[in-house]
N, C-alpha and C positions, 0 to 999 in steps of 0.2 A: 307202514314202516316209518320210523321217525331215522334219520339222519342226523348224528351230532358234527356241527358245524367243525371245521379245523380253527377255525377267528372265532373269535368270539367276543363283546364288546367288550369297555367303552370303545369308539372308531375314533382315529386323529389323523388327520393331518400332518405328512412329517415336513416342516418350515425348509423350503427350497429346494423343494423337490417337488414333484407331480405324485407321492407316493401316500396312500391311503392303508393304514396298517388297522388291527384290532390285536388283539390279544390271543398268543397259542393255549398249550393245559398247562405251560409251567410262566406263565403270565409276562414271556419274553413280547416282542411286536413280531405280528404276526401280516406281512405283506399281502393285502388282497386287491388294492388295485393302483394299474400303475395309468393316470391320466396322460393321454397324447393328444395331438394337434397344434401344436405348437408351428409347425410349417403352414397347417391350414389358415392359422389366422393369422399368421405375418408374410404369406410369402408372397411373390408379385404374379408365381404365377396363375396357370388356368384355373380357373375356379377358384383359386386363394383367394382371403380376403384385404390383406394388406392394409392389418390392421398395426396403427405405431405400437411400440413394445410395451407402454404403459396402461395402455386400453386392452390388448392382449392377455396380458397380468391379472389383470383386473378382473376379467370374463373368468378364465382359470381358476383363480381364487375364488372366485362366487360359487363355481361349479363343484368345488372341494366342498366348501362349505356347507351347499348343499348337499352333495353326498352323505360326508359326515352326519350332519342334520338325519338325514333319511333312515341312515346305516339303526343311528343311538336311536332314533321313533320307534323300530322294527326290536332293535333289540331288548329294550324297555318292555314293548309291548310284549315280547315273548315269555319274560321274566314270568309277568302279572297273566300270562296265560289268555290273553287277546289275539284275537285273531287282526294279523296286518297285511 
């Protein structure tokens, strides 16, 4: 059984948010994922990391990025009919 995706690519980043969208069937942003941890890596306590807001940021952003990255590999390869 194939399954058609509700997202669909290209994947973004929406700037100043935590929020990872693609595209629905009528090419609106379609919300697929919402990144948290924000308390884990800034907070003082148990187990936080208590990291300054800048390096926190930073980590976040990479993480986007790489999702993103991942999300548009997967969907590419779907296109061209590869298995990912």
């Amino acid at each position: 059984m194939t399954v058609k995706p509700f997202c669909d690519g290209p994947f973004k980043s929406i700037k100043r948010t935590c929020w990872i969208v693609g595209k629905d069937k009528n090419g609106d942003d379609c919300h697929i994922l919402d990144q948290r941890g924000w308390g884990y890596l800034t907070g003082k306590g148990h187990a936080a990391l208590g990291l300054d807001t800048e390096t926190a940021y930073k980590l976040q952003k990479d993480m986007q990025e790489w999702v993103v990255d991942a999300l548009n590999a997967a969907w590419e390869a779907s296109k061209s009919g590869d298995k990912v």
